[in-house]
C-alpha positions as CSV (number, residue, x, y, z in Angstrom):
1,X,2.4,-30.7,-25.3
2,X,2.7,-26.6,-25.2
3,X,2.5,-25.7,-21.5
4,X,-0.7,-23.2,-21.0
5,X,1.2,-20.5,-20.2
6,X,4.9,-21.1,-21.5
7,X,7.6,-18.5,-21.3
8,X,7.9,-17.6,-24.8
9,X,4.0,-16.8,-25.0
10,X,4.0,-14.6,-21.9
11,X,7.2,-13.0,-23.4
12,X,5.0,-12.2,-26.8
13,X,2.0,-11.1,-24.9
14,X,4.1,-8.6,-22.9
15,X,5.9,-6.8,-26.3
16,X,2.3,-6.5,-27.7
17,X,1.1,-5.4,-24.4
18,X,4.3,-2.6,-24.3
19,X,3.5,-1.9,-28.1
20,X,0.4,-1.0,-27.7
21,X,0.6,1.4,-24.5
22,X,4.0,3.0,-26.2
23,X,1.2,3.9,-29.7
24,X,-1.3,5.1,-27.7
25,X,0.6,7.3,-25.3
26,X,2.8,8.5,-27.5
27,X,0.1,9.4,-29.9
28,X,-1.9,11.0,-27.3
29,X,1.4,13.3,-26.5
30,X,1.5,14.4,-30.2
31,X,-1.8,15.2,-30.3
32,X,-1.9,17.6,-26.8
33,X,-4.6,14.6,-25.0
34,X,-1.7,14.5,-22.4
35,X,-0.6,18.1,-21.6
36,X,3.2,19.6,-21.4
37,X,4.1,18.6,-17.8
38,X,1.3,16.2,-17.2
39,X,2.5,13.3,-14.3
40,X,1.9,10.5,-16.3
41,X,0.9,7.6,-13.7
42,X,1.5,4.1,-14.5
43,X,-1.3,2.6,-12.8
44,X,-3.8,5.0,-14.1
45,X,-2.7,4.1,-17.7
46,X,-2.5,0.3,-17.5
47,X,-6.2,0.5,-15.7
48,X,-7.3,2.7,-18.9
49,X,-5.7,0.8,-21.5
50,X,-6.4,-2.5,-20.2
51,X,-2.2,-3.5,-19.8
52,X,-0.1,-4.1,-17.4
53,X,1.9,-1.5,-15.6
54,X,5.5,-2.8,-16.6
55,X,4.2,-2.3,-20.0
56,X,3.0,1.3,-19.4
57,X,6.2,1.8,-18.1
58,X,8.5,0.3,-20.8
59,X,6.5,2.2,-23.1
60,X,6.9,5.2,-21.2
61,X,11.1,4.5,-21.0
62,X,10.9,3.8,-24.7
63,X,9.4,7.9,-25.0
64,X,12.1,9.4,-22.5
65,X,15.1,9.4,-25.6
66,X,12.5,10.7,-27.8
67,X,12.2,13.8,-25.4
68,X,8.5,13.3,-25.5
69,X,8.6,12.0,-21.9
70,X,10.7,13.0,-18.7
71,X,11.9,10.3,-16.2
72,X,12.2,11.7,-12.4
73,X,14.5,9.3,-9.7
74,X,11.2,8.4,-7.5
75,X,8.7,10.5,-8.9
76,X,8.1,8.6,-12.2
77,X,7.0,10.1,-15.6
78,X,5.7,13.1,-16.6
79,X,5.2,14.8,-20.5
80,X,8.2,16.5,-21.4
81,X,7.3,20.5,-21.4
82,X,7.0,23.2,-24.6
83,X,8.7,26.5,-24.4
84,X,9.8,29.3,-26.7
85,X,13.0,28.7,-26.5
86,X,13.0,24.8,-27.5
87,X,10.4,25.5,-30.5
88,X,13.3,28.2,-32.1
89,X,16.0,25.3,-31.1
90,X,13.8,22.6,-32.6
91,X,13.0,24.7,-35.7
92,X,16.3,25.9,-36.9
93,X,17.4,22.2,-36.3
94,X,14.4,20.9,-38.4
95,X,15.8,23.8,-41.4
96,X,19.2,22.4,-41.2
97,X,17.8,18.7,-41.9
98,X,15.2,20.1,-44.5
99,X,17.4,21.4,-46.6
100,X,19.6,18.5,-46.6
101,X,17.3,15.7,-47.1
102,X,15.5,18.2,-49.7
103,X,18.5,18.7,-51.3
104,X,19.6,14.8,-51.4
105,X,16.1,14.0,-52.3
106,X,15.8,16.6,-55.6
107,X,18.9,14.9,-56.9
108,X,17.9,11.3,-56.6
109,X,14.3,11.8,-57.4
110,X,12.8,10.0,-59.7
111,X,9.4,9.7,-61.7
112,X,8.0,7.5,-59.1
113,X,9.1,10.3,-56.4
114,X,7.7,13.1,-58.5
115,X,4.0,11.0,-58.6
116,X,4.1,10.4,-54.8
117,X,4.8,14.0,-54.4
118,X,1.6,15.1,-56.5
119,X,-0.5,12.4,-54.6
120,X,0.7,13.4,-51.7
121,X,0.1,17.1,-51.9
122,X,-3.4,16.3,-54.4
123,X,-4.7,14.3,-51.0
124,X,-3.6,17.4,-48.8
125,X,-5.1,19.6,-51.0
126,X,-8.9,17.4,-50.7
127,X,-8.3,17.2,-47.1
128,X,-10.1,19.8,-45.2
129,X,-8.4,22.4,-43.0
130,X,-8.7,22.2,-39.6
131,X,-11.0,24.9,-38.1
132,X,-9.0,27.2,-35.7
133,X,-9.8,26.4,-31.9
134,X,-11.6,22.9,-33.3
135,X,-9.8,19.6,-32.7
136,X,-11.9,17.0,-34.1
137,X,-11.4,13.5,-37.0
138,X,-11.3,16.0,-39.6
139,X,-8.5,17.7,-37.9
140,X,-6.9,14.6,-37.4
141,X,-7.3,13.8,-41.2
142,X,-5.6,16.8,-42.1
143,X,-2.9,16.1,-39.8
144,X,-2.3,12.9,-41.5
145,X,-2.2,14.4,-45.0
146,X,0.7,16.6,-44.1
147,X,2.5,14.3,-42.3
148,X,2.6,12.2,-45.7
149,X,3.2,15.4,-47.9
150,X,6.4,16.6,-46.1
151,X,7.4,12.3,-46.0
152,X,7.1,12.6,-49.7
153,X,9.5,15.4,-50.5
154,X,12.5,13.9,-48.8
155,X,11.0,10.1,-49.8
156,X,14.0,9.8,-51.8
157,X,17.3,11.2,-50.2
158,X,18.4,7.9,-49.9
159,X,19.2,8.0,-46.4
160,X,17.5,6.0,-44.0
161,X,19.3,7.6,-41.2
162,X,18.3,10.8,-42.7
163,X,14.8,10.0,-42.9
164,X,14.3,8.6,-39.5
165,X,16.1,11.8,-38.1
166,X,13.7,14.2,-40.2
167,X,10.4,11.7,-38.8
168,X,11.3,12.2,-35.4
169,X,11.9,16.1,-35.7
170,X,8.6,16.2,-37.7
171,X,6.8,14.4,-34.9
172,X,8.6,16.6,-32.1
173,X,7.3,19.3,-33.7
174,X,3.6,18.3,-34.1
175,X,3.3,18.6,-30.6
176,X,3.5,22.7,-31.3
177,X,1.9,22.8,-34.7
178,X,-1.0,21.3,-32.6
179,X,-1.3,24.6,-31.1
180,X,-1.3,26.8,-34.4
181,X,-4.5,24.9,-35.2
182,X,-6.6,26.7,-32.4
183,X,-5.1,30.0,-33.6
184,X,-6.5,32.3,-36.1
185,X,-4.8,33.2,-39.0
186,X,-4.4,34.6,-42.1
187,X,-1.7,32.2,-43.5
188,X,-3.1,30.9,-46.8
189,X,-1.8,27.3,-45.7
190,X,-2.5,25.7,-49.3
191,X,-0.8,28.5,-51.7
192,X,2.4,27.7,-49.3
193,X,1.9,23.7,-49.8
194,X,1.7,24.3,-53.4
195,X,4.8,26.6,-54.4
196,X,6.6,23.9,-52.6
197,X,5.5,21.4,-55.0
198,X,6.1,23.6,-57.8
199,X,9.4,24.1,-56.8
200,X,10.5,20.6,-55.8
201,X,9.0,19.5,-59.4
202,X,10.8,22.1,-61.1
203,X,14.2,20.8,-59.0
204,X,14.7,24.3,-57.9
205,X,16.6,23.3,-54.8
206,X,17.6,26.7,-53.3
207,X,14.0,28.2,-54.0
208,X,12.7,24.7,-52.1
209,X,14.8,25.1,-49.2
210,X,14.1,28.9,-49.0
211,X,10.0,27.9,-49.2
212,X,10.0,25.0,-46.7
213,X,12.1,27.6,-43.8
214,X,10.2,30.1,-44.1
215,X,6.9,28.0,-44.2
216,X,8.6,25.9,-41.0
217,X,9.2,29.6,-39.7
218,X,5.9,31.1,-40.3
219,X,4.4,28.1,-37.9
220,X,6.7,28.8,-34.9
221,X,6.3,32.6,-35.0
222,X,2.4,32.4,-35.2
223,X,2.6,29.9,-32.0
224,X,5.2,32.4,-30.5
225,X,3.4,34.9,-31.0
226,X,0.0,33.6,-29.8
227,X,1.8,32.6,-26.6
228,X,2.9,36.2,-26.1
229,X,-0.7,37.6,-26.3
230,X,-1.8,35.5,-23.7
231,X,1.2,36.0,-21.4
């Protein structure tokens, strides 16, 4: 007979338990729900998500390497700030890996890659934009259509290393693209999405790499320089 509440059961329901508070926070840090510098308390969480508070905070530990979370000696967690300074850090490191993964992924690509690419960048293109200063489910639609465009283009680098670098730079840098969408612009967003495709199916690799900077670049200067209006 299974005991009621066995070790190995209780060890299972906690990694679920953990799982599940490390989604949901982290995905509520990408998507600005938790603010830059917000004190993220443990018991708060657990009550709202219904899990127990070593779960919050393994999840919380598992964000701290991820520099989506900071860890203070006695003060606990709090959501790792922006700043000007690490969105031109973060953005020239996110070129650098572009162009290499781009690169690696141009040569390798095959038909397959090329047909993920147009799906990709045909569901972007049906996807609405999202409406400056508006954060709503279509937003969040959008938000998952680029996500799975810019996935596609480096798809095939053949890197899995690579690939899990570019995902985590991708996601760091949500967390600032999330404030481009409440800014007005004049940007036309889709003409940019598709010269990149052009170019990647065209294997033009130094006209992809100079389209995806300076589309990465246009982002961060329209956040920098909504930041500096306001200051």
């Amino acid at each position: 007979m299974v005991a009621l509440f066995d070790p190995a059961t209780q060890e299972r329901a906690a990694r679920g338990q953990a799982s599940l508070a490390y989604e949901t926070i982290r995905g509520d840090i990408l998507s600005g729900r938790h603010t830059p510098g917000k004190k993220l308390k443990i018991q708060e969480l657990a009550a709202e998500l219904k899990v127990s508070p070593g779960a919050v905070r393994e999840a919380l530990s598992r964000m701290v390497p991820e520099q989506l979370v900071q860890s203070w000696d006695q003060r606990g967690f709090s959501v790792a700030p922006l700043s000007i300074a690490d969105l031109h850090d973060l953005t020239d490191l996110r070129c650098e890996v572009e162009t290499i993964a781009l690169r690696r992924s141009l040569a390798r690509g095959d038909l397959d890659w090329e047909g993920n690419v147009l799906a990709a960048a045909h569901r972007l293109r049906a996807t609405p934009l999202p409406i400056p200063g508006e954060l709503s489910a279509l937003s969040a639609n959008w938000v998952t259509a680029h996500c799975a465009f810019h996935r596609a283009l480096v798809a095939a680098c053949g890197s899995q290393r690579l690939l899990a670098l570019h995902e985590q730079l991708f996601e760091q840098s949500e967390r600032y693209r999330g404030l481009s969408i409440r800014m007005e612009s004049k940007r036309d967003i889709i003409a940019e999405h598709q010269t990149i495709v052009e170019l990647a199916l065209a294997r033009d690799a130094d006209g992809l790499v100079d389209a995806m900077s300076a589309h990465l670049r246009a982002t961060t200067q329209l956040i920098v320089d909504g930041a500096r209006s306001k200051a």
